[in-house]
Backbone and ligand atoms as CSV (ligand in chain L), in Angstrom:
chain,resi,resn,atom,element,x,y,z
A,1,UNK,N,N,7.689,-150.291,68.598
A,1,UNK,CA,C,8.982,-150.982,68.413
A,1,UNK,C,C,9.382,-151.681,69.721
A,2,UNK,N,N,9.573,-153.287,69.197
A,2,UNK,CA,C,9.737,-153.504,70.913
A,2,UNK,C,C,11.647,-153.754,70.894
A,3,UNK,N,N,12.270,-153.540,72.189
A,3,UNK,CA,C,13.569,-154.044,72.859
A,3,UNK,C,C,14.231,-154.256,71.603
A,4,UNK,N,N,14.260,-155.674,70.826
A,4,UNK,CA,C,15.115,-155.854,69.997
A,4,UNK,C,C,15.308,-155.759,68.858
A,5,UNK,N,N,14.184,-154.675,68.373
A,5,UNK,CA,C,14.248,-154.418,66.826
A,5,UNK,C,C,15.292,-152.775,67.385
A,6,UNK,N,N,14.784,-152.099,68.721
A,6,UNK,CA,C,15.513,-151.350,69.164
A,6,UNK,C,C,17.204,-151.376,68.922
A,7,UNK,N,N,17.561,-152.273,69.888
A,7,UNK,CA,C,18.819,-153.039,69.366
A,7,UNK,C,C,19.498,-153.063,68.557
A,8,UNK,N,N,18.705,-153.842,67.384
A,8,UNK,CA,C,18.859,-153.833,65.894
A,8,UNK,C,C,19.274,-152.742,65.455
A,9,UNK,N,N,18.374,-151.722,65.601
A,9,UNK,CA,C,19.070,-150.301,65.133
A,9,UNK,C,C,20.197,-150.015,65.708
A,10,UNK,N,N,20.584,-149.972,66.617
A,10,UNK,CA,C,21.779,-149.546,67.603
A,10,UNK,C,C,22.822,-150.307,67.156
A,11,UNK,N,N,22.982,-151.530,66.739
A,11,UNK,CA,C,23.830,-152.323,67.083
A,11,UNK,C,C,24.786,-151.930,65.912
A,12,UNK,N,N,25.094,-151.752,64.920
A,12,UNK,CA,C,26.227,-151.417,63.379
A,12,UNK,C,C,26.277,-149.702,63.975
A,13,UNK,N,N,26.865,-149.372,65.276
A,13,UNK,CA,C,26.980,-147.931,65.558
A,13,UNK,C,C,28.691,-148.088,65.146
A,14,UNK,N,N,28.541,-146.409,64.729
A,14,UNK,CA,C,30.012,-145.990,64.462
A,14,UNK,C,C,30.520,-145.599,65.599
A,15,UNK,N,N,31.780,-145.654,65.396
A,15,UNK,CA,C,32.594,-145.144,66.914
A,15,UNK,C,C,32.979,-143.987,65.858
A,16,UNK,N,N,33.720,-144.125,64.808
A,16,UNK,CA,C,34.371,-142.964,63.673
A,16,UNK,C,C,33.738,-142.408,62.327
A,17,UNK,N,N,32.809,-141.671,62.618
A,17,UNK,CA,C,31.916,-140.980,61.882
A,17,UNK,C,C,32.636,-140.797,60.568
A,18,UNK,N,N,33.496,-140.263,60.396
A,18,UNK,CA,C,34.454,-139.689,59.817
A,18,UNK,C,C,34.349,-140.501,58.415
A,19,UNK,N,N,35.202,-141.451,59.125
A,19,UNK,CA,C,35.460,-142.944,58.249
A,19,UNK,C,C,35.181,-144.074,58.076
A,20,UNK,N,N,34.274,-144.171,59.038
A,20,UNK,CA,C,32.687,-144.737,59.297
A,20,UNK,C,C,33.430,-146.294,59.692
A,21,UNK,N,N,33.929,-146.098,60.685
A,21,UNK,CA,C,34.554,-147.040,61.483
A,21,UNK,C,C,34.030,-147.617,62.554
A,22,UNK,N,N,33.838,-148.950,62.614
A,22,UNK,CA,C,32.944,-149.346,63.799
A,22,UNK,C,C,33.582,-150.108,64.989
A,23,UNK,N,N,32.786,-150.425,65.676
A,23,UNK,CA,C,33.773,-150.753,66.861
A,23,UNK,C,C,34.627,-152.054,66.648
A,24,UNK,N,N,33.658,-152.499,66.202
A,24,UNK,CA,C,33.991,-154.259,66.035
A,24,UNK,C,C,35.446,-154.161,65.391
A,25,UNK,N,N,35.417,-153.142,64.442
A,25,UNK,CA,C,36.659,-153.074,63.435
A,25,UNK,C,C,37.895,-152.962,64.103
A,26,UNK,N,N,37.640,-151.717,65.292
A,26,UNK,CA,C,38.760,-151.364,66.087
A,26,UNK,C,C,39.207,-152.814,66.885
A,27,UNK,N,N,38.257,-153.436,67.543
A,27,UNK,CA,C,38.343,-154.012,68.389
A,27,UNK,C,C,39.376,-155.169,67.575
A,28,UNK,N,N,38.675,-155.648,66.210
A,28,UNK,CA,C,39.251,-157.261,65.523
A,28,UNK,C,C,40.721,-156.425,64.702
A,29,UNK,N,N,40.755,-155.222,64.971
A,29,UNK,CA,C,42.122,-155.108,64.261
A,29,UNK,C,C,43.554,-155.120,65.590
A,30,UNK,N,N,42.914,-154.682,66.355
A,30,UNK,CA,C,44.078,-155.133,67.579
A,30,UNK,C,C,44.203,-156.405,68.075
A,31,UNK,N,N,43.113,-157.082,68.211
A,31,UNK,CA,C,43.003,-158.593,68.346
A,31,UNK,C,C,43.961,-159.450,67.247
A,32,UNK,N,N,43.586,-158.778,66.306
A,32,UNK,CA,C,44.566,-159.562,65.282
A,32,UNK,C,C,45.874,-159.295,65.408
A,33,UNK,N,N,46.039,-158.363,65.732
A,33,UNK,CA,C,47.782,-158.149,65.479
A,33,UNK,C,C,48.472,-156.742,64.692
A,34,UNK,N,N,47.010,-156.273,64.112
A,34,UNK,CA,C,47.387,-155.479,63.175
A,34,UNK,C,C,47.711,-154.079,63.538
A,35,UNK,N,N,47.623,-153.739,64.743
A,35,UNK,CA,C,47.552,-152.690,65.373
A,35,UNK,C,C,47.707,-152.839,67.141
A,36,UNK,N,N,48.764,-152.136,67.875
A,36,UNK,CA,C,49.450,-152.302,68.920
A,36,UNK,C,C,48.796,-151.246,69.573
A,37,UNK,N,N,48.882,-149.732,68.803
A,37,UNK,CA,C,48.694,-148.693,69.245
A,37,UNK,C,C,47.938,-147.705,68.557
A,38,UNK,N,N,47.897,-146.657,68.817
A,38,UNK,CA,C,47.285,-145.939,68.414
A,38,UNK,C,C,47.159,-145.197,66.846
A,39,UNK,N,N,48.651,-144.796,66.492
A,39,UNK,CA,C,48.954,-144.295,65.561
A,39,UNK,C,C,49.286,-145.711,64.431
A,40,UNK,N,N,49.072,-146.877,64.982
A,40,UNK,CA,C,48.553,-148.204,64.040
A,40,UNK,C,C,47.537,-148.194,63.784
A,41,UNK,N,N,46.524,-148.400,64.835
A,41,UNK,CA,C,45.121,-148.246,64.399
A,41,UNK,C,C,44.745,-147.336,63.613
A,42,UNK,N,N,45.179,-145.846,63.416
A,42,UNK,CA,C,44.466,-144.850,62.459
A,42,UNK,C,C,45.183,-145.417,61.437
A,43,UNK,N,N,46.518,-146.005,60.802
A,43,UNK,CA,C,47.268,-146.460,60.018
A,43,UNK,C,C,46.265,-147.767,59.165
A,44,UNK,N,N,45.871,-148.308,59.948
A,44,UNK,CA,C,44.974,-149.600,59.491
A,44,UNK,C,C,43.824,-149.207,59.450
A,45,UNK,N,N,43.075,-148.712,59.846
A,45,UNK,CA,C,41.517,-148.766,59.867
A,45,UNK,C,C,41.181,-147.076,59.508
A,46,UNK,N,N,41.845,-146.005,59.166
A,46,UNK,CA,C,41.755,-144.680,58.990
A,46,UNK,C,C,40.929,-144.465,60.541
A,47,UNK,N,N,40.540,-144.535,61.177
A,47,UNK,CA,C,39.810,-144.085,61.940
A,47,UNK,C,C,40.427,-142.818,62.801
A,48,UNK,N,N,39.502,-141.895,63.007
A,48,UNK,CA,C,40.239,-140.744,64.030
A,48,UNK,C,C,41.419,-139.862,62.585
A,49,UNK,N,N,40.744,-140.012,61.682
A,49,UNK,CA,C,42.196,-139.236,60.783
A,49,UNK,C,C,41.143,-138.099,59.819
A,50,UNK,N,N,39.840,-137.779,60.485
A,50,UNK,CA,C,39.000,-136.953,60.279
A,50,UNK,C,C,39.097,-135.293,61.083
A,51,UNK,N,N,38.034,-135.268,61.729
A,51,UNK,CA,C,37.497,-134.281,62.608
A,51,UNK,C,C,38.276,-134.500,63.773
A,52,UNK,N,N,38.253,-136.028,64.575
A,52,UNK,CA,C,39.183,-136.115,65.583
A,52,UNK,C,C,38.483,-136.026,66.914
A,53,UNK,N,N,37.111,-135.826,66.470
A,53,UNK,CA,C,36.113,-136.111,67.553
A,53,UNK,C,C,35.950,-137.108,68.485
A,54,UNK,N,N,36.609,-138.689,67.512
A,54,UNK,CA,C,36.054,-139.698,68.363
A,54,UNK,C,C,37.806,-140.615,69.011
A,55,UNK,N,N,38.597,-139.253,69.045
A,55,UNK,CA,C,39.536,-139.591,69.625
A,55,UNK,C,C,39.645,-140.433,71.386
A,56,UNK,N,N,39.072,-139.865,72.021
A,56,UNK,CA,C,38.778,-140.348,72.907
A,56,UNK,C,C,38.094,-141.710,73.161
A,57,UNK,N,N,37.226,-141.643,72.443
A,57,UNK,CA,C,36.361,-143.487,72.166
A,57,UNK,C,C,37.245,-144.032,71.875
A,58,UNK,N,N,37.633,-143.607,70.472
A,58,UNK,CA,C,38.904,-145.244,70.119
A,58,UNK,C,C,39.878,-145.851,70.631
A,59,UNK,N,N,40.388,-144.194,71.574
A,59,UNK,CA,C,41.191,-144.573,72.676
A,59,UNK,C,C,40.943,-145.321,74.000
A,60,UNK,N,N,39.799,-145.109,74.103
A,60,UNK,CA,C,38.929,-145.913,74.863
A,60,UNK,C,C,39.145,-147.746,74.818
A,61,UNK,N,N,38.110,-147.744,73.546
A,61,UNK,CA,C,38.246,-149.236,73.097
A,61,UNK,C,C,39.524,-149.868,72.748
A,62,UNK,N,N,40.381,-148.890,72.444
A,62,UNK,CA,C,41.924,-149.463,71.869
A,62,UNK,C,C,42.471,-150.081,73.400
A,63,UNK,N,N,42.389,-149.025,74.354
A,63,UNK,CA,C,42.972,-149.489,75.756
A,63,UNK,C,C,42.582,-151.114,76.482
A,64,UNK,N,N,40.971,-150.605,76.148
A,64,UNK,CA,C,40.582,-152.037,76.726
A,64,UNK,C,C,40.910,-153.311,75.982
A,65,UNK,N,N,40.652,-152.899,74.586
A,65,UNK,CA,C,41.073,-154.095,74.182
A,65,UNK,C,C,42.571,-154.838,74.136
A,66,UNK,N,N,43.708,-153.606,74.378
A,66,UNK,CA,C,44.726,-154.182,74.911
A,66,UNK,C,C,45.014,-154.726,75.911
A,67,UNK,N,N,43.957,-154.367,76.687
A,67,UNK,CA,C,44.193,-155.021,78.413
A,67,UNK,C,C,43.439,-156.394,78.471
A,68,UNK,N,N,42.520,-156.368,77.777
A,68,UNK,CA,C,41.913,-157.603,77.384
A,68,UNK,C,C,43.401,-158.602,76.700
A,69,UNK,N,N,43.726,-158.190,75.735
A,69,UNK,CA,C,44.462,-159.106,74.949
A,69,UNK,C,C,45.915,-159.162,75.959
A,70,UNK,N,N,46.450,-158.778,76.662
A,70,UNK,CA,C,47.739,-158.881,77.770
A,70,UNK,C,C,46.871,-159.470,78.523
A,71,UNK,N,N,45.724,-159.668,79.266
A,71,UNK,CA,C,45.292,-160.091,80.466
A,71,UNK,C,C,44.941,-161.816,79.334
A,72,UNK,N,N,44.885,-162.121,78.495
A,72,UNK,CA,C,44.743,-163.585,77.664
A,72,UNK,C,C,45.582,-164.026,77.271
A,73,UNK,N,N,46.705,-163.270,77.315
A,73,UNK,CA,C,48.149,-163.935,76.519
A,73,UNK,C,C,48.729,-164.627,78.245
A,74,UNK,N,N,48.544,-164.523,79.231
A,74,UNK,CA,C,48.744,-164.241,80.375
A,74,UNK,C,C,50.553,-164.522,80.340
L,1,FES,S1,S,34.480,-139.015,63.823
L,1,FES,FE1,FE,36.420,-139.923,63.688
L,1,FES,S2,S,37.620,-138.460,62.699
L,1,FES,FE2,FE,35.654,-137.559,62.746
C-alpha cells in the first residue's frame, strides 16, 4: 500500500464514534453559523451526547475553529 491509498483510508476519520461524527462536520457547522459553542454543537450535530469520550477532541476542533473564524471576521 503506498502513501496515498494510506491516506485514503485515514481520511473519512471520526472524531465522534458515538454518532459517527466527523470532523469536517464539526468544523462546517461552526463555520456556518450553526453552532457558537459547545452545547450547540452537540445540539446540531449530536456529537459528544454518547460515551463522552471524544469530549476533548471536539473541544479541541470547536476552539480552533472559533479562533479561526474571529481571527477572519477580523
Ligand atoms: S465517541 Fe463521541 S460520544 Fe462516544
Amino acid at each position: 500500500m503506498d502513501e496515498a491509498q494510506l491516506f485514503a483510508l485515514m481520511r473519512p476519520r471520526k472524531v465522534c464514534i458515538c454518532r459517527g461524527v466527523s470532523e469536517k462536520e464539526i468544523r462546517d457547522t461552526i463555520a456556518s453559523g450553526r453552532a457558537s459553542n459547545f452545547d450547540e454543537l452537540q445540539r446540531e450535530t449530536r456529537c459528544c451526547t454518547g460515551c463522552g469520550t471524544c469530549e476533548s477532541h471536539v473541544r479541541k476542533i470547536m476552539n480552533d475553529e472559533l479562533s479561526q473564524k474571529t481571527a477572519g471576521s477580523g
